[in-house]
N, C-alpha and C positions, 0 to 999 in steps of 0.2 A: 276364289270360291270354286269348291266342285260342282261338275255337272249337277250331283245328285243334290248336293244341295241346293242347287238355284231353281231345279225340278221344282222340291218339297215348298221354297217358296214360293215359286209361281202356283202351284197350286192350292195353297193356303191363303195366298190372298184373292183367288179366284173362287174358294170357296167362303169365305168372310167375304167378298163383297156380292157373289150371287144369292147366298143366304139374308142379306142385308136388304137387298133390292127387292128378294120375292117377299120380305116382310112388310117393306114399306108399301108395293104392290097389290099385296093381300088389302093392308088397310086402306088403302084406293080405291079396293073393289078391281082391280086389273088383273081379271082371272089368270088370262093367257099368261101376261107377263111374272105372276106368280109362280105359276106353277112351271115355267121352260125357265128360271132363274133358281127356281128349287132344285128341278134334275139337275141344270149346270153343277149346283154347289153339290150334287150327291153325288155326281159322276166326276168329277174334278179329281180327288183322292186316287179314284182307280185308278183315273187316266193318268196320273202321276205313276202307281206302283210298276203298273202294263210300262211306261216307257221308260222306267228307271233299272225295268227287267226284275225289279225284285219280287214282284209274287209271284213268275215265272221261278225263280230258284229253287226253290222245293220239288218242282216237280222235275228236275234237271238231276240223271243220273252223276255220282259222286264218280269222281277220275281222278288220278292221279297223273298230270301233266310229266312229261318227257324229264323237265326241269326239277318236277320234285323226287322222280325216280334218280336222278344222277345224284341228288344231292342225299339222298338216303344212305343210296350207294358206296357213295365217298366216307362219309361220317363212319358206316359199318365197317370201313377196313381200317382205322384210325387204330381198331384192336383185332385180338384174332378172334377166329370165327366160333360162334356158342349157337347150340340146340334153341329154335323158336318153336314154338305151335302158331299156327294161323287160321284161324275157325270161323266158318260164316254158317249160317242156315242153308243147307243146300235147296230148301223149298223155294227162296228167293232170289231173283236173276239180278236183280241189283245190287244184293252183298257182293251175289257170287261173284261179279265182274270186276267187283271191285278188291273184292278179299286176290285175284288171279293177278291182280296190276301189282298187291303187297307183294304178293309170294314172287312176282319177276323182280320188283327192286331190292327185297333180304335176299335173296339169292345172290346179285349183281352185286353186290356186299360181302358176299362170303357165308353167308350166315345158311345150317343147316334147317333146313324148314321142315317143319311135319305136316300134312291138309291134317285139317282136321273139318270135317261139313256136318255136324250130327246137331248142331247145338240149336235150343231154341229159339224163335224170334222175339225173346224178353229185350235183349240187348239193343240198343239204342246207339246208333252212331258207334266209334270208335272206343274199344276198351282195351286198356293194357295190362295185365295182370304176372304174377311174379315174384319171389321173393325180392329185395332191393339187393343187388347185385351189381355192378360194376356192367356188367352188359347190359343186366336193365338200363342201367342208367345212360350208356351209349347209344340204347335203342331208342330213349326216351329223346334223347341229344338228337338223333337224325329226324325223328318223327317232327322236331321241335324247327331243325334248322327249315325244313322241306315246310312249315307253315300245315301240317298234320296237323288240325283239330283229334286228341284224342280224350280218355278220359282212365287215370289210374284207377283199378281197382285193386280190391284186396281180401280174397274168399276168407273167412269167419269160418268156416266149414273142413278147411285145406291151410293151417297157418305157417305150416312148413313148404308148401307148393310142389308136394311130392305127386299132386297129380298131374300137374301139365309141365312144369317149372315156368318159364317164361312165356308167355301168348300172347297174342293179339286175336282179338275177338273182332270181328264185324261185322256190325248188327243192321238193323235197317235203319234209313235217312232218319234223321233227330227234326 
């Protein structure tokens, strides 16, 4: 069993049995022990997510490890090298860091990169946009091998993709 999971059960049955206790407590009339077996059971969940580190992750800027850059890297020379667009909000310092980490490993690949910083902060997490192309689909293949949460799109507006051809958009934390 994982840590995380043995957390989620310690604390679930910490909270099923302090909620249980301050009930039967309540109907005792055992003010005290009602009410300190209530916060146990209401504080129990936090103190599960605080030490599982997960409601800490959101607020944890998005990187790209050494490891996922090599492997992008690798995948991109698998063919030769095609025109990207790489686009963040330049208003945001957490795309921006993280749009700078893409553009060092499409690079380290071969791949000719355009900045592109203009765009708005509609964008949510990771987009790929593009006609479907053989590079697309390589780039989708690295993003895929490196564990890149991304997310395809496809402008309704551009069905040819004569305005960017190939992009990567990145938008702020999802």
């Amino acid at each position: 069993m994982s840590a995380i999971r043995f957390l989620d059960r310690v604390a679930f049955a910490t909270t099923i049995v302090s909620a249980s206790v301050s009930a039967a407590a309540g109907g005792y009339g055992w003010t005290k022990t009602a009410v300190i077996s209530g916060c146990i059971a209401a504080i129990a969940p936090i103190v599960n997510r605080i030490a599982s580190n997960r409601a800490l992750a959101p607020l944890q800027a998005r990187s790209l490890t050494p490891k996922q850059c090599v492997k992008i890297a690798e995948k991109l020379r698998e063919g030769p090298p095609f025109k990207v667009w790489v686009a963040h909000n330049r208003q945001e310092a957490e795309p921006a860091a993280y749009h700078t980490q893409f553009c060092e490993a499409l690079k380290a690949g071969g791949l000719d990169i355009t900045w592109f910083g203009g765009m708005t902060n509609t964008t949510i997490g990771v987009e790929l946009s593009g006609p479907e192309t053989p590079d697309k689909r390589r780039l989708m293949s690295a993003l895929d091998a490196a564990g890149v949460k991304y997310q395809p799109v496809v402008f309704t507006d551009d069905p040819q993709s004569k305005r960017h051809g190939i992009a990567l958009w990145i938008g702020v934390r999802s």
